[in-house]
N, C-alpha and C positions, 0 to 999 in steps of 0.2 A: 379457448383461443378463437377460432372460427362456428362458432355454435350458430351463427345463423345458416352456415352452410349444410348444414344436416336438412333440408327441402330437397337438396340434390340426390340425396337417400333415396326421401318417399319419391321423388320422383322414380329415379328409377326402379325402386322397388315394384310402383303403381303400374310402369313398364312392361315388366319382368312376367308381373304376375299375367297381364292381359296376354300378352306373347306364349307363356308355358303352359297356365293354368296352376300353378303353385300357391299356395296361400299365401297373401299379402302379409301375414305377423310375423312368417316363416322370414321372405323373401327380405322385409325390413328388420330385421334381424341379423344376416348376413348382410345385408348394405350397411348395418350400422359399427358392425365390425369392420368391414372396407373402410369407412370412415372413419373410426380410431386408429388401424396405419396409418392410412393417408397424413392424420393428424401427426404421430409420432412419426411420420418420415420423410412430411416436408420439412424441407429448407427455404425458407426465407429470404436470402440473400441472392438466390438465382432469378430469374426475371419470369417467373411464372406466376400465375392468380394460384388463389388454393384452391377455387372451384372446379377449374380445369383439372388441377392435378389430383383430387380428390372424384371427378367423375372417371379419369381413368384405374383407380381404386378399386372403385367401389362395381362398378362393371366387371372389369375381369374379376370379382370376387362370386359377384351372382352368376355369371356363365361357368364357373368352376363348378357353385349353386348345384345349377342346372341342370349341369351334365352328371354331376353324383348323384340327383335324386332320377333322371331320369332312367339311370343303372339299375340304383337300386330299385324301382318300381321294375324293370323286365327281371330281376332275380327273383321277386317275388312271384312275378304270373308263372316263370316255368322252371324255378328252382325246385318246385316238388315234383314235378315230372320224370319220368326215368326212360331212359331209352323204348323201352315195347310201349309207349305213351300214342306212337310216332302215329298211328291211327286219331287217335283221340286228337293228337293237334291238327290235323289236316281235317278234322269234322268238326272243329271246337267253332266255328261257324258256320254254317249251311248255305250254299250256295243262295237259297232265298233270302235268307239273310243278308247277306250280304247285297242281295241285288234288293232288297228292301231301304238296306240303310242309304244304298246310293241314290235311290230314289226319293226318299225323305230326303238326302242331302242336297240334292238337284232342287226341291221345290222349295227348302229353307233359303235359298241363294237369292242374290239380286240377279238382276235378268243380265248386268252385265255379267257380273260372275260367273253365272249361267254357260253366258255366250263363250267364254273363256275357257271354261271345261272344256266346252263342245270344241271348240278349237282344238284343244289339245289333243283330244281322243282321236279328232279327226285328223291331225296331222300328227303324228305321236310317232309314224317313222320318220317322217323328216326332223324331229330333233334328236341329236346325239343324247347317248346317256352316259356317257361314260367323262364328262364335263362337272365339273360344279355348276350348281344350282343356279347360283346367278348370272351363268350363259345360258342357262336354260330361259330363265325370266328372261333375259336380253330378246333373245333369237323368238321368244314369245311376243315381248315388245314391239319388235320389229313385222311381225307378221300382223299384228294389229294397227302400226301404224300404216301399214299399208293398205292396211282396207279403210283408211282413214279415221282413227280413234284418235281421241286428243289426250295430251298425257294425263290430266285429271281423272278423264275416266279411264285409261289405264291401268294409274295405279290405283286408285280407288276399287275395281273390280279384282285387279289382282292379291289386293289387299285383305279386302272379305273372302276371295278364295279361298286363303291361307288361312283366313280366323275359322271359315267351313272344316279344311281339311282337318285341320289342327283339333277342332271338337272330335271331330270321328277317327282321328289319333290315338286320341286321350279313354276315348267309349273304347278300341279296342283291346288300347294297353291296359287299361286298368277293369 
């Protein structure tokens, strides 16, 4: 029926993958199943494209995805674990360690990036935590536009922060 709209797949499959880390066969794999409902349950006669109604498919199919494999990857790091572990988890990385990787991950960053951390860290009590995320980014936005940053490099900085974080997510969960 609409076989050229399967792009809208690998698109966001291509997406998905950059965002989680997920393998791209995996990820177009369940976009392509999105795309066969989508397919068996448009309707036609309503004033909608299929494209549209097929990226919202195939989206909410991979962030289901996403959030199962991301489960199931935490069952595996500490499903074999047993209560008297509780030592072991609190050493299962070394303070050097840790103050290693932040270091490595401080000097992989763009200098905005960079600068953006250090924001953070430095004002980290004046942001609420108990907000979603994207008041957190707001109320970070905001502090940057006030030291006069323009929104390119904004999000551009805030951007790679998250592609940073997200690596050293991935190194500690898996």
């Amino acid at each position: 029926m609409k076989l050229e709209s399967i792009n809208i797949a690998r698109k966001l499959a291509w997406s998905f993958n950059r965002l989680t880390g997920i393998e791209y066969a995996e990820l177009f794999s369940e976009a392509c199943l999105g795309y066969a409902e989508a397919l068996k349950d448009f309707d036609p006669t309503k004033n909608t494209q299929f494209s549209s109604f097929a990226w919202v498919y195939i989206r909410n199919r991979l962030r289901v995805y996403a959030k199962k494999e991301r489960k199931y990857a935490q069952q595996i790091n500490f499903s074999t674990l047993s209560l008297n572990d509780e030592e072991m988890i609190e050493n299962l990385f070394s303070i050097e360690e840790k103050q290693r990787t932040y270091i490595e991950l401080l000097q992989s960053m763009s200098t905005d990036a960079r600068e953006i951390a250090e924001l953070i860290i430095q004002r980290k009590r004046d942001l609420p935590t108990n907000i979603p995320p994207y008041w957190i980014r707001r109320t970070i936005r905001d502090m940057l536009r006030e030291q006069g940053w323009s929104w390119p490099r904004i999000w551009g900085g805030i951007r790679l922060l998250k592609k940073a974080l997200n690596h050293v997510y991935t190194l500690f969960i898996i």
